[in-house]
C-alpha positions in Angstrom: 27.6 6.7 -31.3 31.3 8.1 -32.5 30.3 9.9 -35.4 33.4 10.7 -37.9 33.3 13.5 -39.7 36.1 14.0 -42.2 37.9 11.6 -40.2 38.0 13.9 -37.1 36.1 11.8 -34.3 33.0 13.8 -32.2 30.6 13.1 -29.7 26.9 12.9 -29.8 24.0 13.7 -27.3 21.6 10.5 -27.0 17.7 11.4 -26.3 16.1 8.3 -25.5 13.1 10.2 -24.1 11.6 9.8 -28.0 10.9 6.3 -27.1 8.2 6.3 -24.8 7.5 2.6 -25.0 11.1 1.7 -24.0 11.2 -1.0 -21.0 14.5 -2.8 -20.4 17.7 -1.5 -21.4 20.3 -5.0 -21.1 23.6 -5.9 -19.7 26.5 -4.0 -22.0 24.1 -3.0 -24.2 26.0 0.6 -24.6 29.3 -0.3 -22.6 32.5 0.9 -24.7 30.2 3.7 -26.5 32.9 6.6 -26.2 31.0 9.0 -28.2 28.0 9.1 -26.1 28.9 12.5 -24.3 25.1 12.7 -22.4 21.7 10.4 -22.7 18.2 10.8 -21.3 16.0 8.0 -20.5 12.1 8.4 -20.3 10.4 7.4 -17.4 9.0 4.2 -18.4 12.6 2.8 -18.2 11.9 0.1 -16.0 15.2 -2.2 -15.7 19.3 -1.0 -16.7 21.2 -4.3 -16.4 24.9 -4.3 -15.8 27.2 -1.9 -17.2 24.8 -0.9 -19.8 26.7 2.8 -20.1 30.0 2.0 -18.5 33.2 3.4 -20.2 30.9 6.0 -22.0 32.1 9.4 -22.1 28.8 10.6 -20.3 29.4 8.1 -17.4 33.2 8.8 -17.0 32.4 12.7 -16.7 29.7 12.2 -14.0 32.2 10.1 -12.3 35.3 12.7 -12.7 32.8 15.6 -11.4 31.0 13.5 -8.6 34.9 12.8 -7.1 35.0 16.5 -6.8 31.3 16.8 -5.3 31.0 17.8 -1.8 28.1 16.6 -1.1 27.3 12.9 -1.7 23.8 13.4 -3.1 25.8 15.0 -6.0 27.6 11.8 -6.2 24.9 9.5 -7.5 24.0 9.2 -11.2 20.3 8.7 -11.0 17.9 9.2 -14.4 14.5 7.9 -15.6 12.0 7.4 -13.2 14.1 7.3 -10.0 16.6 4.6 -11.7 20.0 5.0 -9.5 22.4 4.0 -12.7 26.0 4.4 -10.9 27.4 5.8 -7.7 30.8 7.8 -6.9 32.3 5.8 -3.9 35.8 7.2 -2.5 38.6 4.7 -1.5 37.9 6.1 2.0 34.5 5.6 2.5 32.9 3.2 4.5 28.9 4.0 4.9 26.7 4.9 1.4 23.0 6.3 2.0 21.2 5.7 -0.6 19.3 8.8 -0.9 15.2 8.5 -0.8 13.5 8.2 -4.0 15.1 6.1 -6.0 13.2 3.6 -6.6 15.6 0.9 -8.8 19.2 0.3 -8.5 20.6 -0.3 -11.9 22.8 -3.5 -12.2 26.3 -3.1 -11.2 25.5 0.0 -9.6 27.9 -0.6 -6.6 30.4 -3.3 -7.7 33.9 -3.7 -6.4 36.5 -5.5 -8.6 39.8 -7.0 -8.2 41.2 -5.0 -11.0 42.1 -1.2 -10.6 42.5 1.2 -13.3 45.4 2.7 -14.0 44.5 6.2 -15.6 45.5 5.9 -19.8 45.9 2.5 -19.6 43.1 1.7 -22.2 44.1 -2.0 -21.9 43.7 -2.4 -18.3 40.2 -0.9 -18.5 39.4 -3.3 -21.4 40.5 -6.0 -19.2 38.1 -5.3 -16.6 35.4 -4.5 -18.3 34.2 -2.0 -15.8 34.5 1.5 -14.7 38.2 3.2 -13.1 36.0 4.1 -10.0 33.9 1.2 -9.3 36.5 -0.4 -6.6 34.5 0.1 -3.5 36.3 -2.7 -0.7 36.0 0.0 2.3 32.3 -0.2 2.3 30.8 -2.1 5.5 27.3 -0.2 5.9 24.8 0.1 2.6 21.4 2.0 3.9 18.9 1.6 1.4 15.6 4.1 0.9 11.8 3.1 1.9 11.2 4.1 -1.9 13.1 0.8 -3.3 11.3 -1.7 -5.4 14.2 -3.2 -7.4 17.5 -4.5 -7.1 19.4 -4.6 -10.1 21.9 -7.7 -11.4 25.0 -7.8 -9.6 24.0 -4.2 -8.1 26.9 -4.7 -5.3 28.5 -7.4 -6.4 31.8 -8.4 -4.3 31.6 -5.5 -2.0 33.6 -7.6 0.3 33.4 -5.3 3.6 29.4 -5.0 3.7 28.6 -6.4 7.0 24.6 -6.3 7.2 22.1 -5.6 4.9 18.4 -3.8 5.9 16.0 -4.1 2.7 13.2 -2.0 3.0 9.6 -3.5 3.2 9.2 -1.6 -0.2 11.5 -4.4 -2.2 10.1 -6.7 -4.6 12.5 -7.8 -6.7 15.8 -9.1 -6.2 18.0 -9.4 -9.4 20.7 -11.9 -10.0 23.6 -11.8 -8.8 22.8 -8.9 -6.8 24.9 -9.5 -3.5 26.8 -12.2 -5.1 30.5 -12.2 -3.3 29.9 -10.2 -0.7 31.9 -12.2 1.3 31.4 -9.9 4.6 28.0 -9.8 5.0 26.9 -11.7 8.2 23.2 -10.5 8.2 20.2 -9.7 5.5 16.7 -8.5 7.5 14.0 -6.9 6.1 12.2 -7.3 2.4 8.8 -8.5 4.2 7.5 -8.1 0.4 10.1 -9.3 -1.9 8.4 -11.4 -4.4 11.7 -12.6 -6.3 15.2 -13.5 -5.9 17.0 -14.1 -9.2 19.7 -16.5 -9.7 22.8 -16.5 -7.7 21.5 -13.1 -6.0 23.4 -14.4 -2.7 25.9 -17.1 -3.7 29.2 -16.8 -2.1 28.3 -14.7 0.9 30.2 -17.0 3.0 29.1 -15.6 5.9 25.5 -15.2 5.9 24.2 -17.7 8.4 20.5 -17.5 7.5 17.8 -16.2 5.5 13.6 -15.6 6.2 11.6 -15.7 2.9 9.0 -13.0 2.6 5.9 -14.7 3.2 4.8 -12.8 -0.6 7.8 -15.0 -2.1 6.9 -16.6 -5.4 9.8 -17.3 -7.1 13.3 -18.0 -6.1 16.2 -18.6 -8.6 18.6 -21.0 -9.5 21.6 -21.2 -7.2 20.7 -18.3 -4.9 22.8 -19.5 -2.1 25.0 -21.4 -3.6 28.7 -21.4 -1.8 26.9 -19.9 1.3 29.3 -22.6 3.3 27.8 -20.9 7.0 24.0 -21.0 6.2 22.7 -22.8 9.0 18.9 -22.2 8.3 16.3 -20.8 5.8 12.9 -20.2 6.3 
C-alpha cells in the first residue's frame, strides 16, 4: 500500500467494505504497511488476529490523536461490526472500561511489552514488533461489556498488573493466548457461556488459583494453563 509515484512515496485510503464476503483478517497480515493512511472494514469482519494493522500509518494517527482525547471513549479504535481493533492506554492509568457494544476484541488489543519505543527509532520499533503505545503495566482493573462474544489472540497479553478478571455471560470464545502472562491476575469469574478456550489463553498467570468451566464448554485448547504454578483446582 506505499504507492510511488515518480519516486516520491504517498499514502493510500483502503476500502475493504467492497468485500462483503470477507471473514477473518490474520495475525500481521497488514503490520509494517506505512502507506495505509485510513481502512474500512465491512461488517461481516468477524475475527482481526494480532497486530494485523499495527505500525500503519492509519493506526499510529488514531493512537497520536486518542493520547490527546479527553474522553476515553475517543480513545478506542473500534471498526466493523463492533470489532474493538486497539485501545489508547496512558502510562498512568490503571482501570480500562471497555465501552458497551463492542462485541470482539481484536488480538493484541491490549498488550504490554517489555520493549518501549523510543520516538524515530525505526529499529527499536522493528524490534518489537508492536505499536510505541501498547505498554500498558499500570493496568490492575479490565471491565469488559455485556455485549462481548469474542476475545481475540493475545488480546491483553502480559498485562502484568490485571488483578481479576469478570467475563460477561455474553463470551463465547476465548482466543489463544488471550490472557497469556498476565502474571497478576489472582481471579477469572464469569463466562457462564464460553464455549472455547484456545491454546495457551491462560498459561503463565502464575497466580490464578482456579478456574470453573462453563458448563456450555466444548472445546478447550492445548496448554491453556500451562505454567499456572498456583492452580489449585479446575472444575
Amino acid at each position: 500500500f506505499n504507492i510511488y509515484i515518480e519516486g516520491i512515496e504517498t499514502e493510500a485510503n483502503v476500502d475493504f467494505t467492497k468485500c462483503q464476503n470477507l471473514k477473518s483478517i490474520g495475525s500481521y497480515a497488514f503490520q509494517g504497511c506505512y502507506g495505509i493512511a485510513s481502512f474500512d472494514l465491512p461488517k461481516s469482519v468477524e475475527t482481526i488476529g494480532a497486530y494485523a494493522f499495527a505500525a500503519t500509518d492509519a493506526y499510529e494517527s488514531f493512537m497520536d490523536e486518542a493520547a490527546k482525547a479527553e474522553k476515553e471513549e475517543d480513545r478506542y479504535f473500534i471498526t466493523g461490526d463492533g470489532i474493538l481493533l486497539a485501545a489508547y492506554v496512558a502510562d498512568d492509568q490503571t482501570k480500562i472500561t471497555v465501552p458497551n457494544g463492542v462485541k470482539k476484541i481484536a488480538g493484541s488489543a491490549f498488550s504490554g511489552w517489555d520493549i518501549a519505543y523510543i520516538p524515530n527509532d525505526v529499529s527499536l520499533l522493528s524490534m518489537s514488533g508492536r505499536s510505541k503505545y501498547n505498554i500498558s503495566y499500570s493496568v490492575k482493573e479490565v471491565v469488559l461489556p455485556e455485549t462481548l462474544v469474542e476475545i481475540g489472540n493475545s488480546a491483553f497479553y502480559r498485562m502484568l498488573s490485571v488483578e481479576s478478571i469478570v467475563l460477561p455471560d455474553s463470551v463465547k470464545f476465548i482466543d489463544a493466548e488471550a490472557f497469556a502472562w498476565c502474571t497478576g491476575l489472582k481471579n477469572v469469574t464469569g463466562g457462564t457461556n464460553i464455549e472455547t478456550i484456545g491454546n495457551y489463553a491462560f498459561s503463565y498467570c502464575t497466580n490464578i488459583p482456579g478456574f470453573q468451566f462453563s458448563k456450555n464448554t466444548k472445546n478447550i485448547g492445548v496448554g491453556v494453563f500451562f505454567g499456572c504454578s498456583s492452580i489449585l483446582f479446575v472444575c
